[in-house]
N, C-alpha and C positions, 0 to 999 in steps of 0.2 A: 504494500500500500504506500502510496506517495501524498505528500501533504503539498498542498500548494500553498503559500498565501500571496497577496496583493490583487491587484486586479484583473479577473479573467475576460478577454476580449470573446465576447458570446456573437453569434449573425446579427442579433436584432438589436447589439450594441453598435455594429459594424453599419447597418444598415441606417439607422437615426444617427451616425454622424455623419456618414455622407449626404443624406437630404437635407441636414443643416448646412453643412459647408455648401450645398447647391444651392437653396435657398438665400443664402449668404450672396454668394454669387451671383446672383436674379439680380439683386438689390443696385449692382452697382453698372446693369447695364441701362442705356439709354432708351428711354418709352415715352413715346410721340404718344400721350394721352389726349392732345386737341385733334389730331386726325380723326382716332376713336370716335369723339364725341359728336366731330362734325359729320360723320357718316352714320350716326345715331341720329340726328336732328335731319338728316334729309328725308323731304315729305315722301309720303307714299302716293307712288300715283295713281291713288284710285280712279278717278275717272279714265282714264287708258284701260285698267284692267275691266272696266263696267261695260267697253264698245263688243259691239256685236262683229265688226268688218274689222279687217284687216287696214281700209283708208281710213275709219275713225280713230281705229286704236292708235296708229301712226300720228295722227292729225294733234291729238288729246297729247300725244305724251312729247312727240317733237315739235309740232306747228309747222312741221315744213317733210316735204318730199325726199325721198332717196335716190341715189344714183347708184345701177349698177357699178360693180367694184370686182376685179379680179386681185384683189388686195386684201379682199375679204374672202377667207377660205371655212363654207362651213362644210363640217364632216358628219353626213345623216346617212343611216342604212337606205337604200334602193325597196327594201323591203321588208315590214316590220313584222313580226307573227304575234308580236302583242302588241296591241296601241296603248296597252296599259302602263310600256315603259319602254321608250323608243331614246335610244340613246344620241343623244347630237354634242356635239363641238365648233365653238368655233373661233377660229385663229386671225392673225390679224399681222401687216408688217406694216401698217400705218401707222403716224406717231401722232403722237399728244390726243391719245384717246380717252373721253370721260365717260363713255357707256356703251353697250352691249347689250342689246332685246332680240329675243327671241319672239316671233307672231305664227300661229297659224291660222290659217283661212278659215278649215271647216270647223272650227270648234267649237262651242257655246260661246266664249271670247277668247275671241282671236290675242290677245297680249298674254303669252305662255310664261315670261321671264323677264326681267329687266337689272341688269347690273351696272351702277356704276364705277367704273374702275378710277382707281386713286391713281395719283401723277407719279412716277415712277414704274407702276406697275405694268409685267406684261399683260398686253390686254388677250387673254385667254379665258375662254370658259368654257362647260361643260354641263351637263342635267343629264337626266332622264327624264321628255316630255309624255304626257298623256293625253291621245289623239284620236279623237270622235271616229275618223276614218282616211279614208286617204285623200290629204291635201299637198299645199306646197307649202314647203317650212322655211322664215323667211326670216332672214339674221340681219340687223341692222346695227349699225359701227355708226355710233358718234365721234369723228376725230378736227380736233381744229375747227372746228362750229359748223363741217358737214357731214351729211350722212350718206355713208354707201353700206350696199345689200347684197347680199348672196339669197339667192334663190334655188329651192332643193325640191321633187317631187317625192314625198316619203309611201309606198304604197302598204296600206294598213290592211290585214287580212283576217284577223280575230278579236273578238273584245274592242276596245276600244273605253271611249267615255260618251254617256250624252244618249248614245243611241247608236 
């Protein structure tokens, strides 16, 4: 038999001083708490999500028209077997982007998404939409105070929303 004394290093001693020293550590980086906030205080745009058509839902959320863009790349299956959860992307090499909306036609309302992206950031985004049936799914890039679209025909064959 062996006697030990002083202090025995146990996991769950090992464990609670490293999340202190990490937490420790938290503490002394840099956090842009007014970006947070200002992206908390930006209004929701109901009335865009309220429109029936894809011209009103556009009209309500930007006030102005898009322009085809091959600078706008979205990525939607050709063919969905659920419309319950239809995966899109969409990418972008345009600069000083503030938003990113997602519309589809056939829906209940047509405004499926809308993000706006903060200054620095790549403007990239992704979902899983849910789509009445098969429409064309139509990505809209706010950059520099205009908008360009990519246009996609998604064909919906099961399920779906709405009907």
């Amino acid at each position: 038999m062996t006697t030990r004394t002083g202090l025995h290093p146990t996991r769950r001693l090992i464990l609670q001083g490293t999340a202190s020293v990490a937490l420790l550590g938290l503490g002394n980086l840099p956090f842009c708490a007014t970006s947070a906030l200002a992206a908390a205080n930006d209004k929701y745009p109901e009335e865009a999500f309220k429109q029936k058509s894809e011209a009103d839902a556009i009209k309500a959320l930007y006030g102005k028209t898009a322009e085809p863009s091959d600078k706008v790349k979205l990525d939607a299956p050709e063919i969905a077997e659920n419309g319950g959860v239809v995966p899109i992307a969409v990418t972008t090499t345009l600069d000083k982007v503030t938003s990113i909306s997602l519309f589809v036609a056939e829906n209940p309302n047509a405004l499926a998404a809308s993000y706006k992206i903060p200054d620095g950031t790549m403007p990239s985004v992704a979902n899983r939409l849910k789509m009445a049936k098969t429409s064309n799914v139509v990505a809209i890039v706010e950059a520099d105070g205009k908008l360009y679209s990519a246009t996609k025909e998604v064909k919906v064959t099961v399920g779906g929303c709405g009907g």
